[in-house]
LUMROLUM-111391 format. One record per residue (C-alpha): residue in three letters; residue number from 1; x, y, z. Coordinates in steps of 0.001 Angstrom, whole numbers, plus 500000, padded with zeros to 6 digits. Example, Ala and Ser with C-alpha at 12.3 -4.5 7.8 and 13.67 -1.06 7.14 Angstrom:
REM residues 2
<site residuo="ALA" num="1" px="512300" py="495500" pz="507800"/>
<site residuo="SER" num="2" px="513670" py="498940" pz="507140"/>
***
This chain:
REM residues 264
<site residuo="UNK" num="1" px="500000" py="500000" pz="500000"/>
<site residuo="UNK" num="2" px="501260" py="503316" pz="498458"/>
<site residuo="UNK" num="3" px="499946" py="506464" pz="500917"/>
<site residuo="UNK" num="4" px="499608" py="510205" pz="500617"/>
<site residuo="UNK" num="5" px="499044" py="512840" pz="504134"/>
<site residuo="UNK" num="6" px="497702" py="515821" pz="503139"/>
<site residuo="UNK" num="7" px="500074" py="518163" pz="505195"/>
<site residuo="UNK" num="8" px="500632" py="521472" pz="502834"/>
<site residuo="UNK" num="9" px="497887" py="523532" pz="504349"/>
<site residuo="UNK" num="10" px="498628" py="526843" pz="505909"/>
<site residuo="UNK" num="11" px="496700" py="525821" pz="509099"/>
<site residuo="UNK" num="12" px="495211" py="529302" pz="510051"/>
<site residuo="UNK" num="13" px="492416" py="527911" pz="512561"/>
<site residuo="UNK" num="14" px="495683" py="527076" pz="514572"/>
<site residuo="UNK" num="15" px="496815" py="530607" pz="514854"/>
<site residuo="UNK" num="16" px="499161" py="531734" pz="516606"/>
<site residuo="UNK" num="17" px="500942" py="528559" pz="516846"/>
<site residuo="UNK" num="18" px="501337" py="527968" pz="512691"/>
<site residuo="UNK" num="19" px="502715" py="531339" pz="512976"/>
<site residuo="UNK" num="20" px="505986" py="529526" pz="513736"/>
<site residuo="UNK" num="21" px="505868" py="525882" pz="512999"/>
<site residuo="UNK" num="22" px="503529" py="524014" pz="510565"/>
<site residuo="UNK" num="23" px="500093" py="522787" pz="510912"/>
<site residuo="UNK" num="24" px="501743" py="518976" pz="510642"/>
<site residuo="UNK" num="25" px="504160" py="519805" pz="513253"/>
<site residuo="UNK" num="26" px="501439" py="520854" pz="516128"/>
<site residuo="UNK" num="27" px="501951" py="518915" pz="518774"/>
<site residuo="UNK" num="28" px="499383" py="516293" pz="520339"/>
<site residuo="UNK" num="29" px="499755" py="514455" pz="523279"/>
<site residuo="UNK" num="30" px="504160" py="514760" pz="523276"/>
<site residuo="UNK" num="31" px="504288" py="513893" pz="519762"/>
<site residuo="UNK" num="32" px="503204" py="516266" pz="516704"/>
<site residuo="UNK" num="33" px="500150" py="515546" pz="514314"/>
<site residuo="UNK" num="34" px="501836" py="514025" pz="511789"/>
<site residuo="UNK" num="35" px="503647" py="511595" pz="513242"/>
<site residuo="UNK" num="36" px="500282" py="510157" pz="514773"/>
<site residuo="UNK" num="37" px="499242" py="509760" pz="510864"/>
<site residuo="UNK" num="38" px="502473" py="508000" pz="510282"/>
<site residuo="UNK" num="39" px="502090" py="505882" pz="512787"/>
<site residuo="UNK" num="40" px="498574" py="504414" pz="512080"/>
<site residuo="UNK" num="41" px="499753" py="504356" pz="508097"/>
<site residuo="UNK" num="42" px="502985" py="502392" pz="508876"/>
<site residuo="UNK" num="43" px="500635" py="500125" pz="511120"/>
<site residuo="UNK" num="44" px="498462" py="499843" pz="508037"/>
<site residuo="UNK" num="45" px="500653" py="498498" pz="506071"/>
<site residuo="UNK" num="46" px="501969" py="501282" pz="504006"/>
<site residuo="UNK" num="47" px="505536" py="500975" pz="501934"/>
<site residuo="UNK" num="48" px="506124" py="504879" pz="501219"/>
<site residuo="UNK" num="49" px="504242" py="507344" pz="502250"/>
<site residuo="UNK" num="50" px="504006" py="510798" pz="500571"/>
<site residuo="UNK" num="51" px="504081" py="513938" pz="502666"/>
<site residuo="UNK" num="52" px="503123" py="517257" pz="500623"/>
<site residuo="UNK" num="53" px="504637" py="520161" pz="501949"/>
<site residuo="UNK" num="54" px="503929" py="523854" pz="501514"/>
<site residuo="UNK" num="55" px="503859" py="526622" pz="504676"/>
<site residuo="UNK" num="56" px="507067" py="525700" pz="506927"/>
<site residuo="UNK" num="57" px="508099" py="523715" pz="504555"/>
<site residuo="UNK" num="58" px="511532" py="523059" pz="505810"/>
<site residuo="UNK" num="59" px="510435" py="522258" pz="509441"/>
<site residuo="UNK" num="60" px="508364" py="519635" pz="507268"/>
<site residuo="UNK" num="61" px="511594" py="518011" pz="505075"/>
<site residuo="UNK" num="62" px="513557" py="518243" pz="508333"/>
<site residuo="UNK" num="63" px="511783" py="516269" pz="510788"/>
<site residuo="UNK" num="64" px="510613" py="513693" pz="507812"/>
<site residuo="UNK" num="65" px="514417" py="512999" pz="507402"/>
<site residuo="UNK" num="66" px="514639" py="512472" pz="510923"/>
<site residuo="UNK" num="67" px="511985" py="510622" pz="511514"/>
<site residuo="UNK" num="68" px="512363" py="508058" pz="508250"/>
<site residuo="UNK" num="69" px="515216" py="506415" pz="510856"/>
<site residuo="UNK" num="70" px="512073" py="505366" pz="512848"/>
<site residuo="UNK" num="71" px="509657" py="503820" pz="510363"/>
<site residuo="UNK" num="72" px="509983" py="501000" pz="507911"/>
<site residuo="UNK" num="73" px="508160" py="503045" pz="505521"/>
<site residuo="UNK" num="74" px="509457" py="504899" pz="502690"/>
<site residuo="UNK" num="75" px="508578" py="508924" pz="503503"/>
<site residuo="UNK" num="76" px="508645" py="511101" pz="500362"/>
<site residuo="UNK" num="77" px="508306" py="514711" pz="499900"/>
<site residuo="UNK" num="78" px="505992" py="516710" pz="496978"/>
<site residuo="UNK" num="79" px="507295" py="519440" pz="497253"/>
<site residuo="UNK" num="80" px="504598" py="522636" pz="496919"/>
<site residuo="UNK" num="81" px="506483" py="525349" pz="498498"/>
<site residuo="UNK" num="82" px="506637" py="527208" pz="495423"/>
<site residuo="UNK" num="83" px="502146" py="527275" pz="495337"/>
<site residuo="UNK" num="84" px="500062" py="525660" pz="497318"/>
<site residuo="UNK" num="85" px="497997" py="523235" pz="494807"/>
<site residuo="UNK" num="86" px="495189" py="522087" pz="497486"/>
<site residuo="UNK" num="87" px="494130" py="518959" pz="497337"/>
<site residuo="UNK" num="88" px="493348" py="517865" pz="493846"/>
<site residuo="UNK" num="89" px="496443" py="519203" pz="492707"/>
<site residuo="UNK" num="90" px="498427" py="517988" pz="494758"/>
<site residuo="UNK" num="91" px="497564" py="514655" pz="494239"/>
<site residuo="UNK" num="92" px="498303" py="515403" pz="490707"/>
<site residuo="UNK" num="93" px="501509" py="516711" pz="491500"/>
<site residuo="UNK" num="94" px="502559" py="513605" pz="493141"/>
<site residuo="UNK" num="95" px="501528" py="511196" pz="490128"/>
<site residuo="UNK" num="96" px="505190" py="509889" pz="489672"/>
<site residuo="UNK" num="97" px="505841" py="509139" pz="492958"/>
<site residuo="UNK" num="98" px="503143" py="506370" pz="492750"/>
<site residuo="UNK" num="99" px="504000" py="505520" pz="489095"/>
<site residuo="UNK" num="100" px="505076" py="502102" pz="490499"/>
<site residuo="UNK" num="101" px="502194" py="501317" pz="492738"/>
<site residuo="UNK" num="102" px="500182" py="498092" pz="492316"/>
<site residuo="UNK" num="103" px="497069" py="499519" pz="493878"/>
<site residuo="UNK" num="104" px="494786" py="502477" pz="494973"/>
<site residuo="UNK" num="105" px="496533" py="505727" pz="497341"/>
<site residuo="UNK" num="106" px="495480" py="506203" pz="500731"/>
<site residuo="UNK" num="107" px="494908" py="509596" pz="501524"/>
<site residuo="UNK" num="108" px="494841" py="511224" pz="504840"/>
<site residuo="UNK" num="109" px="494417" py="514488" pz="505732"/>
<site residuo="UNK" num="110" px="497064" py="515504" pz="508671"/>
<site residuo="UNK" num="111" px="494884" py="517243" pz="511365"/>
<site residuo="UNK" num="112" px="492714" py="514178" pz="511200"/>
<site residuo="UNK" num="113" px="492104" py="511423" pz="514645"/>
<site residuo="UNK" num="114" px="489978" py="508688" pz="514230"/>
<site residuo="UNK" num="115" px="489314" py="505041" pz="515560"/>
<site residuo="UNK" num="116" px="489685" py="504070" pz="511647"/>
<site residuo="UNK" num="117" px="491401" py="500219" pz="510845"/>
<site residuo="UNK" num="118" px="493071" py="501856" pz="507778"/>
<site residuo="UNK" num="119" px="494143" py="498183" pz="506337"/>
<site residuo="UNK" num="120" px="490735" py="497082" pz="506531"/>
<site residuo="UNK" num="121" px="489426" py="500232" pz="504356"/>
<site residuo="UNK" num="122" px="491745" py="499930" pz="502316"/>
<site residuo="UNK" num="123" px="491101" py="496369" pz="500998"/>
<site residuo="UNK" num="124" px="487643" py="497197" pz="501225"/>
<site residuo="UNK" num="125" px="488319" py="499725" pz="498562"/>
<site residuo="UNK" num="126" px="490437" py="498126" pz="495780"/>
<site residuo="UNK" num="127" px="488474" py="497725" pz="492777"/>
<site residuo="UNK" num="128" px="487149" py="501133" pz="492800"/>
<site residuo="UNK" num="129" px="488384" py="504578" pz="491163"/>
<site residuo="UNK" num="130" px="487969" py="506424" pz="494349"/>
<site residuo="UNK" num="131" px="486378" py="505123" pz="497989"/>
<site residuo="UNK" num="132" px="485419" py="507855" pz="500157"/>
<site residuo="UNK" num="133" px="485124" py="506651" pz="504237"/>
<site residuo="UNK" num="134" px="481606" py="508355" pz="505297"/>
<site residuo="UNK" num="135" px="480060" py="508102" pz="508745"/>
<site residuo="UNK" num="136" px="476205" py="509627" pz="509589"/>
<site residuo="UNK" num="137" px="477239" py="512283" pz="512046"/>
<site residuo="UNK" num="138" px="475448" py="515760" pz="512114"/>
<site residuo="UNK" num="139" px="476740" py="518591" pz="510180"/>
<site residuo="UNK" num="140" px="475489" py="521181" pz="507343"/>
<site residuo="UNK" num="141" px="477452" py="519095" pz="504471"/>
<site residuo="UNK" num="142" px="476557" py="516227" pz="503474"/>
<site residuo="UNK" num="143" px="477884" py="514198" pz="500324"/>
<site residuo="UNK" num="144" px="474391" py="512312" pz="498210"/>
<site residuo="UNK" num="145" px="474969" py="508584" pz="497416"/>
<site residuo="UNK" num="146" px="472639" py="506034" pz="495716"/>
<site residuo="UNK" num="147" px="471660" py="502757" pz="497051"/>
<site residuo="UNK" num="148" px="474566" py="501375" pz="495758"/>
<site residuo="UNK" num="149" px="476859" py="503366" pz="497889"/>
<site residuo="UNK" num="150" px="477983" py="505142" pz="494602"/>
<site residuo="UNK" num="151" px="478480" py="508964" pz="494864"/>
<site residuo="UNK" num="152" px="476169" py="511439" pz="493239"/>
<site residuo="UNK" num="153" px="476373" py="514521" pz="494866"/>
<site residuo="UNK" num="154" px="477050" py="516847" pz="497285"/>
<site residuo="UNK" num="155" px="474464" py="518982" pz="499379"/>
<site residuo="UNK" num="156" px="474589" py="521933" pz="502039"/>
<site residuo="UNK" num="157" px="471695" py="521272" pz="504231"/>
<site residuo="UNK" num="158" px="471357" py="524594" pz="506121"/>
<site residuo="UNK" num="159" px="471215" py="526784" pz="502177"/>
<site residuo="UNK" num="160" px="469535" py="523529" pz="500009"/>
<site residuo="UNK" num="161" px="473046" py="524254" pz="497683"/>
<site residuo="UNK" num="162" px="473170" py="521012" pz="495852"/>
<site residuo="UNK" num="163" px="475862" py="519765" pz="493152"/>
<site residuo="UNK" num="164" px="475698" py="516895" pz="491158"/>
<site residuo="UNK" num="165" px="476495" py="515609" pz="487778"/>
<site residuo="UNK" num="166" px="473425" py="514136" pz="487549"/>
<site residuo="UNK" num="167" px="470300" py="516069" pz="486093"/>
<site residuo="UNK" num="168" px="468015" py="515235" pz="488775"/>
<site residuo="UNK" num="169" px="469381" py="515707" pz="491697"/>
<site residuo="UNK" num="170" px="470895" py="518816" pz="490257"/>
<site residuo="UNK" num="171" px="467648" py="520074" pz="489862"/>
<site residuo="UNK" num="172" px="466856" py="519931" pz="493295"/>
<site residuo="UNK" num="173" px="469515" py="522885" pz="493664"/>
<site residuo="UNK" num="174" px="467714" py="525313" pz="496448"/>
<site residuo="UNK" num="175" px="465070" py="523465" pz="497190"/>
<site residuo="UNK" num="176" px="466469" py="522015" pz="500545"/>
<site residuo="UNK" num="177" px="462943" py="519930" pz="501525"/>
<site residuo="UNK" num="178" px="463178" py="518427" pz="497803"/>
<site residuo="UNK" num="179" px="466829" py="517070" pz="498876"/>
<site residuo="UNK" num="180" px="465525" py="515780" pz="502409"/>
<site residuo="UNK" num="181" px="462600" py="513674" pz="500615"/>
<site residuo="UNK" num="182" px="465346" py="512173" pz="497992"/>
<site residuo="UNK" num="183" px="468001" py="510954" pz="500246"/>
<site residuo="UNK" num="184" px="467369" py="509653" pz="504213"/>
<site residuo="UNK" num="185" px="470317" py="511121" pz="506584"/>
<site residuo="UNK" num="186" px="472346" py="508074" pz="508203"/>
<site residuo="UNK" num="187" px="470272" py="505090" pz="505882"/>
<site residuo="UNK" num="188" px="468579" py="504110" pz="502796"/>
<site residuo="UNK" num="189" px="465275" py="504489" pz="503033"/>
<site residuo="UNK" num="190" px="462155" py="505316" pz="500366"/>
<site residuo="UNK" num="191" px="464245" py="507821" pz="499080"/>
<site residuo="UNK" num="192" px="466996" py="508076" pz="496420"/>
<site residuo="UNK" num="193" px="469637" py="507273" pz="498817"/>
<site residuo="UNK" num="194" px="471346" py="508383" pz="501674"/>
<site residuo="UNK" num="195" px="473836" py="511336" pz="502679"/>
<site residuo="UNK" num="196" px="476534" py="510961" pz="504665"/>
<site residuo="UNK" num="197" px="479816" py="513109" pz="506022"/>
<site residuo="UNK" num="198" px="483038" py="512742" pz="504868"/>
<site residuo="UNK" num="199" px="486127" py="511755" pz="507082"/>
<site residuo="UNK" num="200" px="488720" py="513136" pz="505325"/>
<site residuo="UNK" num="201" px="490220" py="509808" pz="504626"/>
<site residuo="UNK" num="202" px="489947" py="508140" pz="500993"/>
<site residuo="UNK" num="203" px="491354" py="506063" pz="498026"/>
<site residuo="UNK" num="204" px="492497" py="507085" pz="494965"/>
<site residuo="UNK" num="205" px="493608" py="504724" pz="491858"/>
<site residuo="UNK" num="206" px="495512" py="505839" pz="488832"/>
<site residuo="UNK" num="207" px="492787" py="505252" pz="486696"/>
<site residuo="UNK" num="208" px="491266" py="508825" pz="487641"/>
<site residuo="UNK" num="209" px="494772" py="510238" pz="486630"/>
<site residuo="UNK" num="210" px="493498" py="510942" pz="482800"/>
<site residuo="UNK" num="211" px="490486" py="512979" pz="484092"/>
<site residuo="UNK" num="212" px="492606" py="515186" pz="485567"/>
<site residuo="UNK" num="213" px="494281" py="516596" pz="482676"/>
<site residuo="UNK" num="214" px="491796" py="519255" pz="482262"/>
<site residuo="UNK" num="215" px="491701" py="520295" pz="485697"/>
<site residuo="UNK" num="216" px="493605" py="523689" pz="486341"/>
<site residuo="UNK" num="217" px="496881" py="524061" pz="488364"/>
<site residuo="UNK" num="218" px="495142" py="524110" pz="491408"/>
<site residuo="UNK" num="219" px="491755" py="522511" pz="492628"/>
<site residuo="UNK" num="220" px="490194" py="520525" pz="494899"/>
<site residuo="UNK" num="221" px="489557" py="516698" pz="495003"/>
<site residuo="UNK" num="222" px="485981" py="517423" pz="496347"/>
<site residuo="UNK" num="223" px="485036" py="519078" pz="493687"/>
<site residuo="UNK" num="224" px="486956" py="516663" pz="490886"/>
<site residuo="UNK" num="225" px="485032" py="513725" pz="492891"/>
<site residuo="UNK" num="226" px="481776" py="515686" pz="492588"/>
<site residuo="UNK" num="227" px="482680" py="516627" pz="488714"/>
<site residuo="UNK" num="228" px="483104" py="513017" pz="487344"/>
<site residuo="UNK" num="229" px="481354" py="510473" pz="489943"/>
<site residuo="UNK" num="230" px="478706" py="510076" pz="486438"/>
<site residuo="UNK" num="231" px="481659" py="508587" pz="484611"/>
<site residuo="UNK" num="232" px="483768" py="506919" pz="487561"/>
<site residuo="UNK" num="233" px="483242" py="504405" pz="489753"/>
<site residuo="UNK" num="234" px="483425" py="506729" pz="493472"/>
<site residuo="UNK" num="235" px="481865" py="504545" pz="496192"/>
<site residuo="UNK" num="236" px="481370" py="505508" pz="500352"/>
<site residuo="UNK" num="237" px="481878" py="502843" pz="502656"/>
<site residuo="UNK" num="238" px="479640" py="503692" pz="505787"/>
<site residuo="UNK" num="239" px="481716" py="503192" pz="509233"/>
<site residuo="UNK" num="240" px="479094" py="503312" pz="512103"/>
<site residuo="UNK" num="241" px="480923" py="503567" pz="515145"/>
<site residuo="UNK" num="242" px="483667" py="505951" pz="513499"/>
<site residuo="UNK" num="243" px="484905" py="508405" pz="516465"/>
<site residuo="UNK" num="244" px="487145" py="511267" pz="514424"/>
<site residuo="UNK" num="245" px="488378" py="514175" pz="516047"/>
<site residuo="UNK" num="246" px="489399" py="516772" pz="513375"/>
<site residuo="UNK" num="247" px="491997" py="518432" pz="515113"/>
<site residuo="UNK" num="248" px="491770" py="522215" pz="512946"/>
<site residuo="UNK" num="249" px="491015" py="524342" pz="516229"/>
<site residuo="UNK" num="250" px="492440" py="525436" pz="518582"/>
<site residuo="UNK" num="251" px="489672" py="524206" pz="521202"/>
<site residuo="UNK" num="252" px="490159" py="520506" pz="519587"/>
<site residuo="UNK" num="253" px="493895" py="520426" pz="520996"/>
<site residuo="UNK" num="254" px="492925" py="520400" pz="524568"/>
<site residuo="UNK" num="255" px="490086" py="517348" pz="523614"/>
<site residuo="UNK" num="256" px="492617" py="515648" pz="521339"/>
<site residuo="UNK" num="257" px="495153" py="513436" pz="524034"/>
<site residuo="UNK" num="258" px="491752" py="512358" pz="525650"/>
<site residuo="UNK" num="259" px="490597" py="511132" pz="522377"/>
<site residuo="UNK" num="260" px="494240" py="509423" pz="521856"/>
<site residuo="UNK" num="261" px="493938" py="508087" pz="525215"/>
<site residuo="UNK" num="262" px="490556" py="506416" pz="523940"/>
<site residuo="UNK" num="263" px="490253" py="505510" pz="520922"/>
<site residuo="UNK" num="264" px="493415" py="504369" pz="519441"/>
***
């Protein structure tokens, strides 16, 4: 297993502290954010391991060289120092550093702490362009599946914004109770689906390399996903007892060694 962390971002809900040191280098519970990630990912499974790097860039390279002494893993840089691609391009970016991989990428977004079993998505997921790990807990976003599990949209519950490739659910654009009736929160039920949130954590196989050829220098993979799930095969996998602690905030950092504590 080939793996990517998401760990470019300029991290300014962490302000003051990403002032001086990167968002991946906030430290959690004695050890810093991304090192957690590497740990569950070299637990996992996971031969190399690619690290994109953008805002403290250096602090990034330098503790990655020091910390490859500690992991069997292989940890790579993409470098993005020079513009900050988000995430679509950044995957793109890093599309020869998986040239030889015999499967789908992992992808894990560094501020992320969850109960996940990352080897067990991960098999669950081969076979597919893209799996997306959903669970059904309350917020305003919610991404639109069919009864398949196989993406079809995106929705913002609070404004009734809806995007989708597909004519009739993109209809429902506005019309928030429209949505509601369609697609049952947390199950399949009479309606067209279900919607569930994202986690942050996903696959990604080569095949969906080609679509993005058109795609601009920079853009995200949300709204690539959300652009060609009518042509490629990008499945949720539902895990009910997921516990995730996105730790973007600084009010999360305080919460986040309890959550260690209990649910790794």
């Amino acid at each position: 297993m080939y793996a990517m962390v998401f760990a470019a971002g300029m991290g300014t809900r962490l302000k003051p502290l990403t002032d001086v040191i990167p968002k991946a280098l906030v430290p959690v519970a004695g050890k810093p954010l991304l090192q957690h990630v590497l740990d569950r990912l070299c637990e996992a499974g996971a031969q190399k391991v690619v690290v994109n790097v953008h805002h403290h860039a250096a602090q990034v390279r330098n503790f990655l060289q020091l910390a490859q002494r500690a992991y069997p893993c292989e940890l790579v840089v993409s470098d993005e120092s020079q513009c900050l691609l988000e995430t679509g391009g950044g995957i793109r970016k890093a599309r020869g550093l998986f040239a030889d991989a015999c499967g789908p990428v992992l992808i894990h977004n560094v501020d992320i702490l969850s109960n996940v079993d990352l080897a067990a998505f991960y098999e669950q997921s081969v076979g597919h362009d893209a799996t997306l790990l959903v669970s059904d807990r309350v917020t305003q976003r919610y991404l639109l599946f069919d009864r398949d599990m196989r993406l079809v949209g995106w929705t913002n519950i609070s404004t009734g914004e809806v995007r989708s490739p597909y004519p009739d659910i993109k209809a429902m654009d506005g019309d928030r109770n429209a949505v509601m009736e369609h697609f049952a929160m947390g199950g399949i039920g009479n309606g067209y689906g279900s919607m569930y949130a994202f986690s942050g954590i996903h696959t990604f196989a080569s095949s969906l390399f080609p679509l993005m050829d058109m795609w601009p220098e920079r853009f995200p993979v949300m709204d690539f996903y959300l652009r060609h799930c009518a042509e490629a095969d990008i499945r949720g996998i539902v895990k009910p007892d997921l516990k995730l602690l996105d730790v973007g905030k600084i009010d999360t950092l305080a919460k986040a060694e309890d959550f260690l504590t209990n649910n790794e």
